[in-house]
Backbone as ProteinMPNN parsed JSONL, in Angstrom:
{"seq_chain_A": "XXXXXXXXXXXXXXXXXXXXXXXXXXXXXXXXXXXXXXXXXXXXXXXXXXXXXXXXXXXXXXXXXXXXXXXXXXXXXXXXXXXXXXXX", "coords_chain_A": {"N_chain_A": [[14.173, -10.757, -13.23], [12.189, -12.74, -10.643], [10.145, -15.719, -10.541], [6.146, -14.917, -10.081], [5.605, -15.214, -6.47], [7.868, -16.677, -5.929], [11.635, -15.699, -4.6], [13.991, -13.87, -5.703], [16.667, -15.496, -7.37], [19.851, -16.281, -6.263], [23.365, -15.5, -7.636], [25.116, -17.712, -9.625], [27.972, -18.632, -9.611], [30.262, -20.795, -11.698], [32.521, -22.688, -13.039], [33.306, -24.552, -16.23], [34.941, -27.802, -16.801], [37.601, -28.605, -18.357], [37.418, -31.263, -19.225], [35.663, -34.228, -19.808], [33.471, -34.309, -18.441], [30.31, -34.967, -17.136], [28.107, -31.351, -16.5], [26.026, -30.525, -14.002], [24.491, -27.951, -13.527], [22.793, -26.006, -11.175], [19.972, -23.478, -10.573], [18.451, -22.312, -7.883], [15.11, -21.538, -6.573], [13.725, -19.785, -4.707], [11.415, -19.618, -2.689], [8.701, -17.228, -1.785], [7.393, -16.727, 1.252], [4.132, -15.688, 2.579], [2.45, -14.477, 5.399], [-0.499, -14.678, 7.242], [-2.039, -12.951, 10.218], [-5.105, -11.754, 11.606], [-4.627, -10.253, 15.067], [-5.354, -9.529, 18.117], [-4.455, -6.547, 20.656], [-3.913, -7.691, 23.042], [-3.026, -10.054, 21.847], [-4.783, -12.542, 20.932], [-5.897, -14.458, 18.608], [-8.263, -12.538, 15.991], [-11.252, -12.827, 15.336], [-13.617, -13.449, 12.523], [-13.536, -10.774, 10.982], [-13.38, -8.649, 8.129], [-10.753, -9.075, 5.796], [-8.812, -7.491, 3.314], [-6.115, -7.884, 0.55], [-4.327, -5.35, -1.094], [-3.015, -4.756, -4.18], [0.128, -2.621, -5.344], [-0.966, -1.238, -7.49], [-4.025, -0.754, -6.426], [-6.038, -3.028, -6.538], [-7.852, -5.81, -6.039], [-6.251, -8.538, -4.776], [-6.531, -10.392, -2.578], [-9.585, -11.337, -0.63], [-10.577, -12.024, 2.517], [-12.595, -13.698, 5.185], [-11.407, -13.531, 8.75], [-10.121, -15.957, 10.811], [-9.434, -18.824, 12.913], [-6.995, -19.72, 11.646], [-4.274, -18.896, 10.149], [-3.845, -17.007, 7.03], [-2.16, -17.519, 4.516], [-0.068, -16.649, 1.696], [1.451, -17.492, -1.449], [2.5, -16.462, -3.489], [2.697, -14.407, -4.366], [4.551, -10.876, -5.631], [7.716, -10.299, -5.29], [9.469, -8.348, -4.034], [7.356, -6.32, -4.601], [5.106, -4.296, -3.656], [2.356, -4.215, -1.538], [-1.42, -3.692, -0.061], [-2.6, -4.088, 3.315], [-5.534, -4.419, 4.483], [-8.497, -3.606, 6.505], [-11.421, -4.266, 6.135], [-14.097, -4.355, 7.043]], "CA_chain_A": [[12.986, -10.752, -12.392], [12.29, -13.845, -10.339], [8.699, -16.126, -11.766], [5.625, -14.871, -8.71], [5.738, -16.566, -5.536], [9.479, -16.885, -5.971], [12.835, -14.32, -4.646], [15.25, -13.592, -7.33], [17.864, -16.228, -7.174], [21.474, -15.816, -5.876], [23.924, -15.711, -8.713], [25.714, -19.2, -9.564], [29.655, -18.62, -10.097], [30.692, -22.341, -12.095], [34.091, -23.042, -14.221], [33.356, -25.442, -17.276], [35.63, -28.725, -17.18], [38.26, -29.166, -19.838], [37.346, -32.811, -19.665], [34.118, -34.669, -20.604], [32.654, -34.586, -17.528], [28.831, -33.938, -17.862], [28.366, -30.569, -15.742], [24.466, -30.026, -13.758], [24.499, -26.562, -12.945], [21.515, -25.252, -10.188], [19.837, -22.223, -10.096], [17.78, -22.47, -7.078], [14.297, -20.63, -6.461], [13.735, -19.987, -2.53], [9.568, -19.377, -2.601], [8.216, -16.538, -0.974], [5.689, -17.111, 1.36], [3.984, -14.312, 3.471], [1.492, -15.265, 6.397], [-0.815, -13.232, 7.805], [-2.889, -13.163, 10.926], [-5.276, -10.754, 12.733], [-4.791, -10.618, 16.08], [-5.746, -8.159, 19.272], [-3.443, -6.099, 21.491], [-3.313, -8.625, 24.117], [-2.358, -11.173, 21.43], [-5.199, -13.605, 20.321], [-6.51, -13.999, 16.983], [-9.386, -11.571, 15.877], [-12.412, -13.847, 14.379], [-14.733, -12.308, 11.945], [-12.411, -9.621, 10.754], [-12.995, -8.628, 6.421], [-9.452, -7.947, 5.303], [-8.274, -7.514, 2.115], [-5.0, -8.091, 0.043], [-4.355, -5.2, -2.561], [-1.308, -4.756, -4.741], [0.176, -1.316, -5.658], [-2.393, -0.578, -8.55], [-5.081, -0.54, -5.836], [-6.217, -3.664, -7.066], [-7.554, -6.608, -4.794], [-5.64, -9.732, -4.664], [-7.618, -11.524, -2.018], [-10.731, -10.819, 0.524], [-11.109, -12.782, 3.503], [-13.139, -13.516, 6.488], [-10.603, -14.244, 9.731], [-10.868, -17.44, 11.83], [-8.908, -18.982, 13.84], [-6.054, -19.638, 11.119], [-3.237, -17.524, 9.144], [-3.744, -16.913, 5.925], [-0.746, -17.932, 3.583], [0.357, -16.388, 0.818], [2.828, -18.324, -1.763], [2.186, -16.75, -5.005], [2.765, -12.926, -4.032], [5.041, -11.084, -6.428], [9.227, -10.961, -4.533], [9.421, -6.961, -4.28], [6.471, -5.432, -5.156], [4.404, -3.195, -2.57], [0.935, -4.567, -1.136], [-1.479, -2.847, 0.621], [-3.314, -4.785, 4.193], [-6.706, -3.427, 4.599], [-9.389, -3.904, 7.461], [-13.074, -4.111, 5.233], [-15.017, -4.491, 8.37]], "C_chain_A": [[12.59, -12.196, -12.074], [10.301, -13.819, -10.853], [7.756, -15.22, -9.923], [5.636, -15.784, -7.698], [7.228, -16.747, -5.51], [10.429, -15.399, -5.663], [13.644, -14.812, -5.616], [16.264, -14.375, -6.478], [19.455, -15.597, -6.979], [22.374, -16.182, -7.399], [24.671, -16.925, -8.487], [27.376, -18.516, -10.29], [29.767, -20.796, -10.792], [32.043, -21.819, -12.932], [33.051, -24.728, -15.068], [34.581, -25.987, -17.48], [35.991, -28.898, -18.24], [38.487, -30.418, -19.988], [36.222, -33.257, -20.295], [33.101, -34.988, -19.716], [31.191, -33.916, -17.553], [28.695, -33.141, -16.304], [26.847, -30.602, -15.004], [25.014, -28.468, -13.021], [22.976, -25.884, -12.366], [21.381, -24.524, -9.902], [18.501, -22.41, -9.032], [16.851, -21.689, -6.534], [13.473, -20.192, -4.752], [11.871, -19.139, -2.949], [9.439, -18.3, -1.563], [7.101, -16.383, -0.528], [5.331, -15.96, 2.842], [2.577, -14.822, 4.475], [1.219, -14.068, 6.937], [-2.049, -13.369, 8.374], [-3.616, -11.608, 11.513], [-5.616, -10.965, 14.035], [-5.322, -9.217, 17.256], [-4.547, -7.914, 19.969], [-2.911, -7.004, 22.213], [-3.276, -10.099, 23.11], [-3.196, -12.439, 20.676], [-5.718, -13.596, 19.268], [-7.894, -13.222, 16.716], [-10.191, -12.562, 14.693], [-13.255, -12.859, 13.876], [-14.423, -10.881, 11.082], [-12.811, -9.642, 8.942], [-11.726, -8.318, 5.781], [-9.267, -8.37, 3.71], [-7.229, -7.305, 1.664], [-4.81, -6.953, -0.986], [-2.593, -5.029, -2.971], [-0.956, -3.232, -4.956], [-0.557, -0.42, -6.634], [-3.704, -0.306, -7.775], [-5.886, -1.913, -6.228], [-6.677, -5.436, -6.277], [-6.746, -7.849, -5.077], [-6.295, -11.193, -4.028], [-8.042, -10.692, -0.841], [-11.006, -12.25, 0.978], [-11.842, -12.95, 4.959], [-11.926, -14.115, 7.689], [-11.32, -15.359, 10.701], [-9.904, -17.749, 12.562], [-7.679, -19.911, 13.29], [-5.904, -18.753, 10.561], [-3.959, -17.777, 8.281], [-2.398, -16.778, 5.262], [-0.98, -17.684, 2.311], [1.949, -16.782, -0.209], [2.799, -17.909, -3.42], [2.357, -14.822, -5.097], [4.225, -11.979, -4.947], [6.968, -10.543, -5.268], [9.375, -9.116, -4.816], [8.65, -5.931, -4.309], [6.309, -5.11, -3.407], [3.03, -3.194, -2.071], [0.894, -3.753, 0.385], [-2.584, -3.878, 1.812], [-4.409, -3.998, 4.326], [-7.918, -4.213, 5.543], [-11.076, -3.27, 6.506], [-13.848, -3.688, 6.192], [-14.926, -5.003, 9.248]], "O_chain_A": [[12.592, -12.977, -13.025], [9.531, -12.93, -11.215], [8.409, -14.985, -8.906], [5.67, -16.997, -7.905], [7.497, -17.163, -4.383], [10.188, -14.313, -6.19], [13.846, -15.909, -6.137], [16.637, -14.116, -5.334], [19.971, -14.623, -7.527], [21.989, -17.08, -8.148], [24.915, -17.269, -7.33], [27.559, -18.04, -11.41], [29.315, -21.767, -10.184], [32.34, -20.682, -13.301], [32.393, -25.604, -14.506], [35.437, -25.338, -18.082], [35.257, -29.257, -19.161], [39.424, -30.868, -20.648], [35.809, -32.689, -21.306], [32.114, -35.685, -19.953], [30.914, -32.758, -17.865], [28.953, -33.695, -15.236], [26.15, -30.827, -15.993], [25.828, -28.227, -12.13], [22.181, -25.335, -13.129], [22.116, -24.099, -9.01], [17.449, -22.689, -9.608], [17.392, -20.854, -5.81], [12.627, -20.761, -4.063], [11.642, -18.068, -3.511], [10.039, -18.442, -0.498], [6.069, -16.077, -1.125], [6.066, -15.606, 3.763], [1.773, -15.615, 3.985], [1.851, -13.03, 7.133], [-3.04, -13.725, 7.738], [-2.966, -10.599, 11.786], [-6.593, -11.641, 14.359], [-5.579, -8.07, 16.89], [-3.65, -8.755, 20.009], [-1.706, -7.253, 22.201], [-3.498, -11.176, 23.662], [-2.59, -13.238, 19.963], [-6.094, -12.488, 18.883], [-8.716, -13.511, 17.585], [-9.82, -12.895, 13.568], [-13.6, -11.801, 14.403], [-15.299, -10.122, 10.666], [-12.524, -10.705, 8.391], [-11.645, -7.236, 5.2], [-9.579, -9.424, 3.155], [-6.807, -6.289, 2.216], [-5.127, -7.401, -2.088], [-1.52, -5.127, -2.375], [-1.911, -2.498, -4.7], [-0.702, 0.801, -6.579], [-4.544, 0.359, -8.381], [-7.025, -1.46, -6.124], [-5.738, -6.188, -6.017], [-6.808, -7.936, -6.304], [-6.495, -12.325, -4.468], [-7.432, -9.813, -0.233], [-11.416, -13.232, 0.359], [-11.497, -12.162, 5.84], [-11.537, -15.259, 7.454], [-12.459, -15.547, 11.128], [-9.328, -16.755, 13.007], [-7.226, -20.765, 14.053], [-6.716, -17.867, 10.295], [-4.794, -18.67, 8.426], [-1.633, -15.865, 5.571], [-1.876, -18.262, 1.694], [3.107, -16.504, 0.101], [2.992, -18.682, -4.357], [2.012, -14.213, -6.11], [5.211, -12.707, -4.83], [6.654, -10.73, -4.092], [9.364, -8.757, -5.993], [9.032, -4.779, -4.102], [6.953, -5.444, -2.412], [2.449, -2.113, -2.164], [1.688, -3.393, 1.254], [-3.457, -4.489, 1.196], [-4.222, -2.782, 4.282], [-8.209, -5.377, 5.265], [-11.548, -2.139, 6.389], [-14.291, -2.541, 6.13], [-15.806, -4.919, 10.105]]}, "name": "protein", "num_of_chains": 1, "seq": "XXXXXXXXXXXXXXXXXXXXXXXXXXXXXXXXXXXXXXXXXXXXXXXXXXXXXXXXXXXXXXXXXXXXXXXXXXXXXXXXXXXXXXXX"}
């Protein structure tokens, strides 16, 4: 299971040198980051908007007012099942 905020790493194939060479071996964590705007039919961002973040327990994550940026998410868990929700 990759740490939150992070996708599960690709597997590393290596061979270990039958010399004395010192080896670094990198497992590399690619961040998962989820962005998230409300916008209107014809396309521009929706100001004023309550939405809320929950996770599959029903559970909130985060409540925000919309403006006239995304909201970025970098800490979200690489699999799981969240739910978008319009407050008001």
């Amino acid at each position: 299971m990759a740490a939150n905020g992070y996708a599960k790493a690709e597997d590393v194939v290596f061979t270990v040198q039958d010399d004395s060479t010192y080896q670094i071996i990198k497992m590399v964590d690619i961040p998962t980051i989820v962005v998230i705007d409300k916008v209107s039919e014809s396309g521009p961002r929706v100001v004023g908007a309550t939405l809320q973040l929950l996770n599959s327990a029903g559970a909130i994550v985060s409540e925000w007012v919309t403006d006239n940026s995304s909201k970025t998410f970098s800490d979200l868990v690489a699999g799981a099942s969240y739910l978008l929700r319009e407050k008001e």
